[in-house]
C-alpha positions as CSV (number, residue, x, y, z in Angstrom):
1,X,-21.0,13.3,85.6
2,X,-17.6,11.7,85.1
3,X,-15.5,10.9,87.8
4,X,-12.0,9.8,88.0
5,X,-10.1,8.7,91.4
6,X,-6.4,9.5,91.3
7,X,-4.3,7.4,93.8
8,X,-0.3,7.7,94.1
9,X,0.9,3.9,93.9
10,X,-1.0,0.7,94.8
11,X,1.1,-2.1,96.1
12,X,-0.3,-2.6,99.8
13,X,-3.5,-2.4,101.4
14,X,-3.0,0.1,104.1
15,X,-5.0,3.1,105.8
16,X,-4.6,5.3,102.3
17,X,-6.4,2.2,100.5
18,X,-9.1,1.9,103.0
19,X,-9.8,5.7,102.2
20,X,-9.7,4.7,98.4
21,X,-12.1,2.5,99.0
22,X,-14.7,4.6,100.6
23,X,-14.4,7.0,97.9
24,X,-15.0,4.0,95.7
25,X,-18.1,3.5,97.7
26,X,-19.3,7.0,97.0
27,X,-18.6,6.7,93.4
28,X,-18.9,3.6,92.3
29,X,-18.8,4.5,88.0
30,X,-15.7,6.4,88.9
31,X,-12.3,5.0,86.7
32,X,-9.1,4.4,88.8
33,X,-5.7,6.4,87.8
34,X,-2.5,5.5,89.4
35,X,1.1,5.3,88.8
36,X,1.8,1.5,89.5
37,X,-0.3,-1.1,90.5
38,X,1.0,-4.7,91.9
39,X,-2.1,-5.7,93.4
40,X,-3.4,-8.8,93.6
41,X,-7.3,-9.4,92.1
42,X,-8.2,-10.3,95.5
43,X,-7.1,-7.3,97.2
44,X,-8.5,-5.3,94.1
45,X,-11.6,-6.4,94.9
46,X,-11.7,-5.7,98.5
47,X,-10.8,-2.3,97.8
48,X,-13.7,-1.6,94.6
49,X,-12.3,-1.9,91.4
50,X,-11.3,-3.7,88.7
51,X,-8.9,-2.8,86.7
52,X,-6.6,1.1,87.0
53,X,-5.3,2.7,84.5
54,X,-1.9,3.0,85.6
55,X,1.7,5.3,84.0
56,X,4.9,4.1,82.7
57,X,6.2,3.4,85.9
58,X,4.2,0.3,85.9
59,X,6.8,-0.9,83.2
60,X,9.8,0.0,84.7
61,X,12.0,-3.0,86.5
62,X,11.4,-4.0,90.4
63,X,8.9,-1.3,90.7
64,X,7.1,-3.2,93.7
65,X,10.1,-3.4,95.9
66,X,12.3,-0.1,94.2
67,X,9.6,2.1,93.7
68,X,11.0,4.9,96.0
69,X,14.4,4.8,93.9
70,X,11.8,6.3,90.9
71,X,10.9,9.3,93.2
72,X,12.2,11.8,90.5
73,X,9.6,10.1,87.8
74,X,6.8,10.7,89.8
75,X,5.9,14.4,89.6
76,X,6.5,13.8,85.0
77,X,4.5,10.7,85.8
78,X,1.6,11.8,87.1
79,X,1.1,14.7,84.8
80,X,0.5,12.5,82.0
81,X,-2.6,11.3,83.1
82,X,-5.3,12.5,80.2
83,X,-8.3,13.4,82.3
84,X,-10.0,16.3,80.2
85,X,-13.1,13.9,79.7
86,X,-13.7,13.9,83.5
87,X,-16.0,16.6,85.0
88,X,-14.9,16.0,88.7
89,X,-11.5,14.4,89.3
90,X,-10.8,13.4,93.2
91,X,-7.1,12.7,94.0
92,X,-6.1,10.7,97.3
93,X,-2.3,11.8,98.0
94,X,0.1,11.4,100.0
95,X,2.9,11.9,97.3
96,X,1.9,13.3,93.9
97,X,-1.3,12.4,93.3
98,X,-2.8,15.9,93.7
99,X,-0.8,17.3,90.7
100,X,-2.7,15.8,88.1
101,X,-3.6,18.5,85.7
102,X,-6.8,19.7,85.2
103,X,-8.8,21.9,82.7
104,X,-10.6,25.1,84.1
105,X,-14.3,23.7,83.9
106,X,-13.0,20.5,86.0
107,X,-13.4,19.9,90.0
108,X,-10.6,18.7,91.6
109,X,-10.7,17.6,94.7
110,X,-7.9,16.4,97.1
111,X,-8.2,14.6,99.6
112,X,-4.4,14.7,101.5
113,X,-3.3,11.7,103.7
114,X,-0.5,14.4,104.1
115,X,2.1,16.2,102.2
116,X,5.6,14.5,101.5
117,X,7.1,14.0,104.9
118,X,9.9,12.9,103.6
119,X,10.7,15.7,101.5
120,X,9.4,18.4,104.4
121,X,9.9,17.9,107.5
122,X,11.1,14.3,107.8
123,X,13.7,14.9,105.1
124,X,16.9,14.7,107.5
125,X,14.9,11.7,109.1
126,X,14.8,9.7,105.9
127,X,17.8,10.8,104.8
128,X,19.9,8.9,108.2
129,X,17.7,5.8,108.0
130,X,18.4,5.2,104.3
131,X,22.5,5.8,104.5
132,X,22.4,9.2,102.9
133,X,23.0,11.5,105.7
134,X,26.7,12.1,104.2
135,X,28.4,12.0,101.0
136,X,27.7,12.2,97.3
137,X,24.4,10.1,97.7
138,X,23.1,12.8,100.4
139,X,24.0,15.3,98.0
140,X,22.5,13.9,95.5
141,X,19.1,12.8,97.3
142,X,18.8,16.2,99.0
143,X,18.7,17.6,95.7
144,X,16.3,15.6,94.4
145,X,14.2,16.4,97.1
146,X,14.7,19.9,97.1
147,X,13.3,19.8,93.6
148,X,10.6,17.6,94.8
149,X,9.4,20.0,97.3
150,X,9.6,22.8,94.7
151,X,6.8,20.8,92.6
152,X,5.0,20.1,95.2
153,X,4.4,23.5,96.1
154,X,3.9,24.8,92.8
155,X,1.0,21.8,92.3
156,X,-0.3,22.6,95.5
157,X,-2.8,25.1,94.0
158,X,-4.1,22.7,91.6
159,X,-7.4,21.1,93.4
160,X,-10.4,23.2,93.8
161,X,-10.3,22.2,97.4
162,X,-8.2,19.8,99.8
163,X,-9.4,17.9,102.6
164,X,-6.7,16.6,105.5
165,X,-7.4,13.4,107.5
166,X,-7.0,14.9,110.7
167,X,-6.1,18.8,112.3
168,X,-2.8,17.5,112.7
169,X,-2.1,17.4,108.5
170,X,-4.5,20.7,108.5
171,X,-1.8,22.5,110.1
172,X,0.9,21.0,107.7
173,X,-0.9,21.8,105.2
174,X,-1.3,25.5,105.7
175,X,2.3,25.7,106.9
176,X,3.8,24.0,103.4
177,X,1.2,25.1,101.0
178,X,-0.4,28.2,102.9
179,X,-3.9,26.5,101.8
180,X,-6.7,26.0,104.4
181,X,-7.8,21.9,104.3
182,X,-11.4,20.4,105.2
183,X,-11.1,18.2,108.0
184,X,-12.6,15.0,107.4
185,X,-11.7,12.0,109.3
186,X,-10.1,8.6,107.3
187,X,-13.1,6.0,108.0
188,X,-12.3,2.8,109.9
189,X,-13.6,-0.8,110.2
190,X,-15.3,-0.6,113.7
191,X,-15.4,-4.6,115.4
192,X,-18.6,-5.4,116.7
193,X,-19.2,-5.5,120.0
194,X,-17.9,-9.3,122.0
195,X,-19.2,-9.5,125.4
196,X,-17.6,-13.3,125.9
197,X,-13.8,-11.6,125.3
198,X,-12.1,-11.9,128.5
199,X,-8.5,-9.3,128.9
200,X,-6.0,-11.0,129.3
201,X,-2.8,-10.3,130.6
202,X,-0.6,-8.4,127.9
203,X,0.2,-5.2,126.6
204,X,0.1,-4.5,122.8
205,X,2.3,-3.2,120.6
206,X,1.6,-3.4,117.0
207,X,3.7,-2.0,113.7
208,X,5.4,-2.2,111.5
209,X,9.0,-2.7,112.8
210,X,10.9,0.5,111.6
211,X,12.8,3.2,113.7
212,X,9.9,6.0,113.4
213,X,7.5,3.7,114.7
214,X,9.6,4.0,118.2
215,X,9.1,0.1,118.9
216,X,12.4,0.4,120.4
217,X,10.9,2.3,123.2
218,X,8.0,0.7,124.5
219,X,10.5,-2.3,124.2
220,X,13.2,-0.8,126.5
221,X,10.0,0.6,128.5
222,X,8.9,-2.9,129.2
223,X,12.3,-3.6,130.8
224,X,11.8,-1.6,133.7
225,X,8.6,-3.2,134.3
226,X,9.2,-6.8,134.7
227,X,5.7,-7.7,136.5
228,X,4.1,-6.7,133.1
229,X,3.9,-8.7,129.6
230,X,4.4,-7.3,126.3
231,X,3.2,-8.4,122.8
232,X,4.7,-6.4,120.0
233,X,2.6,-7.6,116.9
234,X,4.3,-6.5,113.3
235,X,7.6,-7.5,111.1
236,X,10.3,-5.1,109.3
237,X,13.6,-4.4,109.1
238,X,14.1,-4.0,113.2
239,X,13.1,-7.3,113.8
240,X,16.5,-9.0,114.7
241,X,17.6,-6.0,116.9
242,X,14.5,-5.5,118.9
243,X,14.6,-9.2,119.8
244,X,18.0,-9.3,121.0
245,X,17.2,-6.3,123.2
246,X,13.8,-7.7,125.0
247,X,13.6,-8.5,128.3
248,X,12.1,-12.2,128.9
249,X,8.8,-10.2,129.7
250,X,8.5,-9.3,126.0
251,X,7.4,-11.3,123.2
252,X,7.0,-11.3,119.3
253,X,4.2,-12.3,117.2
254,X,5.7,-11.5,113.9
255,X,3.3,-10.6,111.2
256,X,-0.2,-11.5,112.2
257,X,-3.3,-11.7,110.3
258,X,-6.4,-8.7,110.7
259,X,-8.5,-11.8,112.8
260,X,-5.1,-12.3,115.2
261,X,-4.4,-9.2,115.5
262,X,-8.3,-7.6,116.3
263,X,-8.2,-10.5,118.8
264,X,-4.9,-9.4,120.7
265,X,-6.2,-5.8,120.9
266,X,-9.5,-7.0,122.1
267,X,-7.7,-8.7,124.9
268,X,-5.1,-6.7,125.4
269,X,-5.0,-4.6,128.8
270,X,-3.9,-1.5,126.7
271,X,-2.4,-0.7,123.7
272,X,1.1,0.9,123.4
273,X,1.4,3.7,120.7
274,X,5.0,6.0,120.4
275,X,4.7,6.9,117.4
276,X,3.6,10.6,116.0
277,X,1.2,9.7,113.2
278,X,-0.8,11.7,110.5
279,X,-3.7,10.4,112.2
280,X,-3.2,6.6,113.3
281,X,-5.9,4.6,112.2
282,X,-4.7,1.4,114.2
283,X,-5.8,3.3,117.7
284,X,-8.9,3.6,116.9
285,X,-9.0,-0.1,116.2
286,X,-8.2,-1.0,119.2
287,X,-10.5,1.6,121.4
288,X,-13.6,0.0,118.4
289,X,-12.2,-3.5,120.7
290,X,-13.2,-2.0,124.1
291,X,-9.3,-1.6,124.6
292,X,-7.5,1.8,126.1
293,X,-4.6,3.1,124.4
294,X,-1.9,4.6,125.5
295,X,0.1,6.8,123.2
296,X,2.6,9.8,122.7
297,X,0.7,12.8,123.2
298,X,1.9,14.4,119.7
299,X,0.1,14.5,115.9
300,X,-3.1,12.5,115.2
301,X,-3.3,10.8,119.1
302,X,-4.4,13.9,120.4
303,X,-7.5,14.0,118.2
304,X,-8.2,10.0,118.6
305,X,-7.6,9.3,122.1
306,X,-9.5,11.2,125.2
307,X,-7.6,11.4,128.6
308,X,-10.5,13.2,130.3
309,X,-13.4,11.7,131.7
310,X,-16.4,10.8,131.3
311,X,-14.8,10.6,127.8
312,X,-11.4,8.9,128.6
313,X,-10.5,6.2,126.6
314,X,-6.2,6.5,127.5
315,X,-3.3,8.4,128.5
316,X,-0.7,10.2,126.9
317,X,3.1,10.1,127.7
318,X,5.0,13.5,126.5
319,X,8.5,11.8,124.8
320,X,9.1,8.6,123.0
321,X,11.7,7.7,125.8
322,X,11.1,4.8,127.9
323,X,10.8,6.0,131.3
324,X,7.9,8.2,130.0
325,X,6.4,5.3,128.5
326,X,6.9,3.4,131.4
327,X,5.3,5.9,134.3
328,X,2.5,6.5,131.7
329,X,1.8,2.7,131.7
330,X,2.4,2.7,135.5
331,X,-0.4,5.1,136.2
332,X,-2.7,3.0,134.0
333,X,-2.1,0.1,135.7
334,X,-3.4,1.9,139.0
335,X,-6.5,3.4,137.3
336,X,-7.3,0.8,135.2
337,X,-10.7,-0.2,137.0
338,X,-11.7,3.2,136.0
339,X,-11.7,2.4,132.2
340,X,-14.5,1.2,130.5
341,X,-15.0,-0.9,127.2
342,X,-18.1,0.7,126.1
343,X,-16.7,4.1,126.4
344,X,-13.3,3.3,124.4
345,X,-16.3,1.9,121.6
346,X,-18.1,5.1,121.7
347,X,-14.7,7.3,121.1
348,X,-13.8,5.1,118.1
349,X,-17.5,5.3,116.6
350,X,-16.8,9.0,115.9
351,X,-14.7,7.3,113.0
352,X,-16.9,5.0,111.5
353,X,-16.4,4.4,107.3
354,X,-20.7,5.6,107.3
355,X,-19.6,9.0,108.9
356,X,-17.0,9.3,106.0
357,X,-18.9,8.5,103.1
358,X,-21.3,11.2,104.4
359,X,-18.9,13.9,105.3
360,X,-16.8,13.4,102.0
361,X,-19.9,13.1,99.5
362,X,-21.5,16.3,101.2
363,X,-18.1,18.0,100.5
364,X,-17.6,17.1,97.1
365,X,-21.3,17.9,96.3
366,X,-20.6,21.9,97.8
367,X,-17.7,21.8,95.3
368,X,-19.1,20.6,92.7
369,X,-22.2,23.2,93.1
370,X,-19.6,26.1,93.6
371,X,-18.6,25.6,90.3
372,X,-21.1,24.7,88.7
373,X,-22.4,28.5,90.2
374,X,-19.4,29.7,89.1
375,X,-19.4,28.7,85.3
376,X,-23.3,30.1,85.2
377,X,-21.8,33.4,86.5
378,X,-19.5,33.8,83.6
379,X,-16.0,33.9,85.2
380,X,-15.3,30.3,85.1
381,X,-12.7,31.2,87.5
382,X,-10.8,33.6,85.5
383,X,-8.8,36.4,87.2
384,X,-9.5,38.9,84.5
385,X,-13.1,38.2,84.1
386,X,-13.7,38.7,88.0
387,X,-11.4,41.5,87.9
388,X,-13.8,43.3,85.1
389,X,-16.8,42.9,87.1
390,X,-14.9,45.2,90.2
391,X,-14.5,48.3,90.9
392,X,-11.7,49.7,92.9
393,X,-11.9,53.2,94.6
């Protein structure tokens, strides 16, 4: 069997990458497709493959840093992947990966990071934060991504089947493309367990520094608690502004290595979370230290962190606003004895990379089975052929 992986972009290693290279895992013989790729050997290695077969995008000026100024490329882009001598074509998406086309004797399946926030339901979010709230340009941009969302609907019914990374997507999904999604968990790299780490005496934050990530917040949160220390962990665009609003309490360890920063969660007191994630892979990193989190009861936190014991591995606060965040980390602090490192550990174990590769070849296998069931019976998935074999009273 044939296999070919379709990705959107690769220019980062992030949690979508980490999923790509699971699948690679699965499928080791499987070819790569993607519409630009700017990675480095290195970080090709680490994530399984070689070499991609990438579109014309790769071609096309700046296209590491500018790539979201091509937007209106993508959907054309993607469809002119030639994939007809694959027999089983997975797509990881969180743009427009799952709108490769596909013949009728191919399996397609998707698995969705989410669909385009930015053209759903973030739209009037993305629109403020890059300048285009107003004027011609936010004309202009919310047509584009009007017709974006039009594609993406249509494409939508594409795959076979789509899996979402967490109940949270599932219910995006079925609200933007009316399809029900397989929910299989993104894997995550688990630390081992370190007796000899002693907590120390911070809080962590850690993100990248952008407005949705509500670093700002926790920030301002930390204000009113001037007993307590801060760490915020990450770089971006916020940078200069979030220091000149912290509180001597608060400090910055700009962008920080996967070995720094697994040793500040691991001896961190908590870790601060205000953000509403897809999922939120970096949570479970921390809990995998032996380290609570504390996060905003909304999106993927709800299916990652437990507030209830014996299970309880954090707290929630309701709103992004800093006196929530603030009386949320308050009540920690007074319960803190009652948190345990061993049971944060077994919470994030129920994401382990092993429990994906199982759950997301046993998937692909049903699929692949299905149709293979449903070429034998003759309807290949035809509407008129199953049609002819009814009868209607």
């Amino acid at each position: 069997m044939r296999v070919a992986v379709v990705h959107d972009w690769l220019y980062t290693v992030g949690g979508a990458e980490r999923v790509l290279r699971e699948i690679l895992q699965c499928y080791p013989d499987a070819d790569v497709f993607t519409l630009f790729d700017v990675l480095s050997d290195a970080d090709r290695a680490r994530i399984g493959y070689g070499q991609a077969t990438t579109s014309f995008l790769q071609r096309l000026p700046a296209i590491r840093s500018r790539h979201r100024s091509y937007l209106p490329l993508m959907p054309i882009a993607i469809e002119q992947f030639d994939l007809s001598g694959y027999d089983l074509v997975l797509s990881s998406s969180y743009a427009v990966a799952k709108g490769v086309l596909v013949g009728p004797d191919q399996i397609h399946v998707s698995y969705v990071h989410s669909p385009m926030r930015y053209a759903w339901d973030l739209q009037h979010s993305y629109l403020r934060e890059s300048g285009y709230a107003t004027g011609l340009k936010s004309a202009i941009a919310r047509a584009i991504l009007h017709r974006m969302r039009l594609w993406d609907s249509r494409t939508a019914h594409g795959p076979d089947a789509m899996i979402a990374n967490s109940a949270f997507v599932a219910r995006r999904i079925r609200r933007v493309y009316g399809r029900t999604a397989q929910v299989i968990y993104p894997p995550v790299t688990l630390a081992k367990p370190r007796p000899d780490v002693i907590r120390g005496p911070h809080f962590l934050a850690a993100s990248r520094l952008v407005p949705y990530k509500n670093i700002e917040a926790v920030v301002r949160a930390f204000a009113a608690l001037p007993d307590l220390t801060l760490i915020v962990a990450g770089d971006g665009p916020e940078a200069p502004r979030l220091r000149s609003i912290a509180t001597p309490n608060v400090s910055f360890a700009g962008f920080v290595s996967d070995d720094h920063l697994r040793n500040l969660m691991a001896t961190a007191r908590a870790f601060v979370f205000a953000a509403e994630e897809d999922f939120g892979i970096i949570m479970v990193e921390a809990m995998s230290e032996g380290t609570p989190v504390l996060a905003l009861g909304r999106g993927g936190a709800r299916e990652i962190v437990s507030s209830v014991l014996p299970q309880r591995s954090g707290l929630f606060f309701p709103t992004p606003d800093p006196a929530d965040i603030a009386a949320c980390v308050r009540s920690f602090v007074a319960q803190e004895h009652m948190f345990s490192r061993t049971v944060c550990r077994t919470q994030a174990a129920r994401f382990s990379a092993e429990r994906f590769r199982a759950e997301f070849s046993a998937f692909v296998d049903r699929q692949v089975e299905a149709g293979r069931r449903d070429r034998e019976a003759g309807t290949g998935g035809n509407p008129a052929a199953v049609l002819a074999g009814r009868s209607f009273a």
